[in-house]
C-alpha positions in Angstrom: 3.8 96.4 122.2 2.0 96.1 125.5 0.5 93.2 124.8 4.2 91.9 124.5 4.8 93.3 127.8 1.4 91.9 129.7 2.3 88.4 128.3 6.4 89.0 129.6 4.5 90.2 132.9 2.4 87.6 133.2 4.8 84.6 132.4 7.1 86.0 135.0 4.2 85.7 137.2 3.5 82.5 136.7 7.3 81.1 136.7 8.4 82.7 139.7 4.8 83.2 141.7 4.7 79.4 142.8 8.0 79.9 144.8 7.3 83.6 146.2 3.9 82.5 147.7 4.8 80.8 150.6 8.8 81.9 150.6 8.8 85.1 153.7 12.2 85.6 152.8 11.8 88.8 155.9 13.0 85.4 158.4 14.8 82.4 157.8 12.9 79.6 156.8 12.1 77.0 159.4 12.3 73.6 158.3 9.4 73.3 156.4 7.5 71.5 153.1 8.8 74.3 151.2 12.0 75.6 152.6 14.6 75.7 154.9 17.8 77.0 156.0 21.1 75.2 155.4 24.5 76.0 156.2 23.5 80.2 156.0 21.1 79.7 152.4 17.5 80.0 152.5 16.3 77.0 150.4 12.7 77.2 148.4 11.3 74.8 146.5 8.3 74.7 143.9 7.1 72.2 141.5 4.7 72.0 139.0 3.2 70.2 136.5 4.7 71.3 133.0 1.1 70.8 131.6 0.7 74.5 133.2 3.2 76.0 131.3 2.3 74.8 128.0 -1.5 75.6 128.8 -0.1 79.4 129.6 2.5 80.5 127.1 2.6 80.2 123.5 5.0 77.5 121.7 7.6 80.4 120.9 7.6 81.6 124.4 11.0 82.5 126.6 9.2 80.5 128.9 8.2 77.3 126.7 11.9 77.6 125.6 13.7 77.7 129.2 15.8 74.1 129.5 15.7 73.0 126.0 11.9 73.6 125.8 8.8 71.9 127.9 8.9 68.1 126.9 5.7 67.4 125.5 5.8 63.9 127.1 3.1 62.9 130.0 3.6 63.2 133.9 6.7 66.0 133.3 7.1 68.8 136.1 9.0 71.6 136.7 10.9 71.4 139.3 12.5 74.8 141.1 14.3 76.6 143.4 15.3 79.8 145.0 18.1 80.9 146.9 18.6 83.3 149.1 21.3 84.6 152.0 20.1 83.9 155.4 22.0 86.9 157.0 21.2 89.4 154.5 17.8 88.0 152.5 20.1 88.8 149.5 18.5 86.6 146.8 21.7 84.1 145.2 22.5 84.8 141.7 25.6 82.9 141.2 24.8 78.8 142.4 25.1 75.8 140.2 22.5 73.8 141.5 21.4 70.2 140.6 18.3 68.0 141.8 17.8 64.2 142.0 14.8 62.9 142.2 14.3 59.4 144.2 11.1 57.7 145.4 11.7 56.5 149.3 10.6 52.7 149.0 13.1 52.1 146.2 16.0 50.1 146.2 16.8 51.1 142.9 20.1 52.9 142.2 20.2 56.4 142.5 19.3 58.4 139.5 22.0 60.6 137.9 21.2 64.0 139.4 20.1 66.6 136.6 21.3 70.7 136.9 18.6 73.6 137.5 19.2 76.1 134.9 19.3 79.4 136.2 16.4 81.1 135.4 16.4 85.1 134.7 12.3 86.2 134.9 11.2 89.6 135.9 14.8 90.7 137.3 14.8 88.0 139.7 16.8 84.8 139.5 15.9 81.2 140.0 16.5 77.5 138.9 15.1 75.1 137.2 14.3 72.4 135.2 12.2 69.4 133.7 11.7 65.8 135.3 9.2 63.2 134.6 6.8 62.2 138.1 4.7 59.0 136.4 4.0 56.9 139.6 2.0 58.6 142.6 3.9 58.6 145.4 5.8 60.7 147.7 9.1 61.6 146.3 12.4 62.6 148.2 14.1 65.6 146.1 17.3 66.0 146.8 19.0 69.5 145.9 23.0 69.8 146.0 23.8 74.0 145.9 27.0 74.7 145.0 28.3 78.5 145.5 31.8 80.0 144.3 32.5 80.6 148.2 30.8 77.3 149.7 30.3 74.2 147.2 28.0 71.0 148.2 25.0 72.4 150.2 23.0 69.6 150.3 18.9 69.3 151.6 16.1 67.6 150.3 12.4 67.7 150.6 9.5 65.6 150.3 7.2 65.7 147.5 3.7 64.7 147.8 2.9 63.4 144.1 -1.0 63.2 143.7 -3.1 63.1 140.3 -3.4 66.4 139.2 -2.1 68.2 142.1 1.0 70.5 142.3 3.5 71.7 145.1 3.2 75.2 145.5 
């Protein structure tokens, strides 16, 4: 039984972690690499390789089976986010959220964007999901919040895509 626990603990570590690290959610973000304020939401951002969750949690995991399960083909990342109020610091529960991913230099149509799944880890809330990052390059991710009481937040952030890095 506590070893069920330590491993729950643990994987909620590593899940949410990556986006609590640098995200002082005590003051609005300031336009940053990893967050910002936008139209009264507090915007984090997080991505990394899928490689890491697959390494940490065993195949019949919560957290190998979040969006469908990891894909187990190469260059995949997990891209997330957190909301919060600005005002209050109250973390945001109740978004639809969506991400596109585009690389700057191309002229190729837009992708389709692709929802983050709300994620429910260690009482806390975030979202989520899987896209493939093959080419290194930097990457401009788009993130479209939409909230019962204010729909089509848009920001986006810059995504520094390396060999064997990750954007914590």
């Amino acid at each position: 039984m506590f070893i069920q626990y330590a491993r729950k603990v643990v994987g909620a570590v590593v899940v949410i972690v990556p986006l609590l690290l640098w995200a002082d959610v005590s003051q609005p973000p300031s336009d940053s690499p990893h967050g910002r304020s936008v139209q009264g939401v507090s915007v984090y951002f997080s991505v990394i390789p899928a490689e890491i969750i697959r390494q940490r949690f065993e195949r019949s995991s919560s957290e190998r089976a979040m969006h469908g399960g990891v894909p187990e083909a190469p260059h995949v990342h997990h891209v997330m986010v957190a909301l919060f109020e600005t005002a209050t610091d109250e973390r945001i529960t109740d978004a639809t959220v969506y991400a596109r991913i585009l690389l700057p230099e191309s002229h190729a149509p837009a992708p389709k964007k692709r929802r983050l799944e709300a994620m429910h880890v260690a009482g806390t809330t975030t979202y989520g999901n899987y896209f493939v990052l093959g080419t290194i390059a930097t990457y401009n991710i788009e993130v479209i919040i939409d909230l019962p009481r204010h729909p089509g937040i848009r920001t986006s952030f810059r995504y520094e895509h390396t060999a064997g890095t990750s954007h914590l």
